[in-house]
N, C-alpha and C positions, 0 to 999 in steps of 0.2 A: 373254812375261810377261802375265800378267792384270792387267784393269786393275780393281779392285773398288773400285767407289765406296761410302765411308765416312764417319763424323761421329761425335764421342763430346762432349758437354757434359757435365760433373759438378766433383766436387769432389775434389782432392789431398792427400795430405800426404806431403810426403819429409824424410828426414832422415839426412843424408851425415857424413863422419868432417872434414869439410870447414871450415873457421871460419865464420863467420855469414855468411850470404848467397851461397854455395856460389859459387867465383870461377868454374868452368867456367858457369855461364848468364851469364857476362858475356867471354867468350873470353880465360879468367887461366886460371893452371895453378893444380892442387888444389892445397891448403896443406901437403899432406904427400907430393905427386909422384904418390900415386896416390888412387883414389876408390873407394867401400865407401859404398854407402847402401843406404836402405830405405823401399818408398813405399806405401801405402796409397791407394785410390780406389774412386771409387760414380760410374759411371756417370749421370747422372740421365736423359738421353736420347741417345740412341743409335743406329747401326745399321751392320752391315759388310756391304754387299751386302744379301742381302735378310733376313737375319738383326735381328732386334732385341737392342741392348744394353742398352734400358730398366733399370734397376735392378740392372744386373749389378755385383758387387762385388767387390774381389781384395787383390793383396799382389805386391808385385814384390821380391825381395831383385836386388843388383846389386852386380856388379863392375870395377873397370878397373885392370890395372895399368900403367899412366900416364894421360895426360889426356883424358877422352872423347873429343871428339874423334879423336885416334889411334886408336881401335877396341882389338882384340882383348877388347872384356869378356866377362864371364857374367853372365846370367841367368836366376835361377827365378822363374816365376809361378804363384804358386797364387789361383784363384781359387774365391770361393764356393760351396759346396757346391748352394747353392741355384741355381745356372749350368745352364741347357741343355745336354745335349753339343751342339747347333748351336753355344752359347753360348763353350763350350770350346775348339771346335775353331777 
């Protein structure tokens, strides 16, 4: 396995099917047994290896059906148009 040293500082917004304050960031199970969010972010400074993520911008839709933790979720990333394919990839 590679070990790719990376860094991202920016700014978030998620927003889960969850009741306020989403209990999985506090190790509680979702309010409804499984979890459906959706998160926006902006990169402000960045890099993955030797790529830069400066201003990179996206959309995460996501899934779990039970408690993050346990795994098995999905997700789509779309990220900005204006993204490098380095950026992308």
């Amino acid at each position: 396995m590679v070990d790719t040293k990376w860094e991202i500082r920016g700014r978030e917004f998620v927003n889960c099917n969850c009741d306020y304050g989403c209990p999985c960031q506090f190790n509680a199970l979702p309010t409804k047994g499984f979890c459906q969010a959706v998160g926006a972010f902006e990169v402000q400074k960045g890099y993955h290896g030797s790529t830069k993520l400066d201003g990179l911008k996206g959309v995460a839709i996501m899934a779990w059906p039970g408690p993050i933790h346990l795994g098995n979720g999905e997700a789509q990333l779309v990220i900005d148009r204006r993204g490098t394919d380095a950026q992308r990839e």
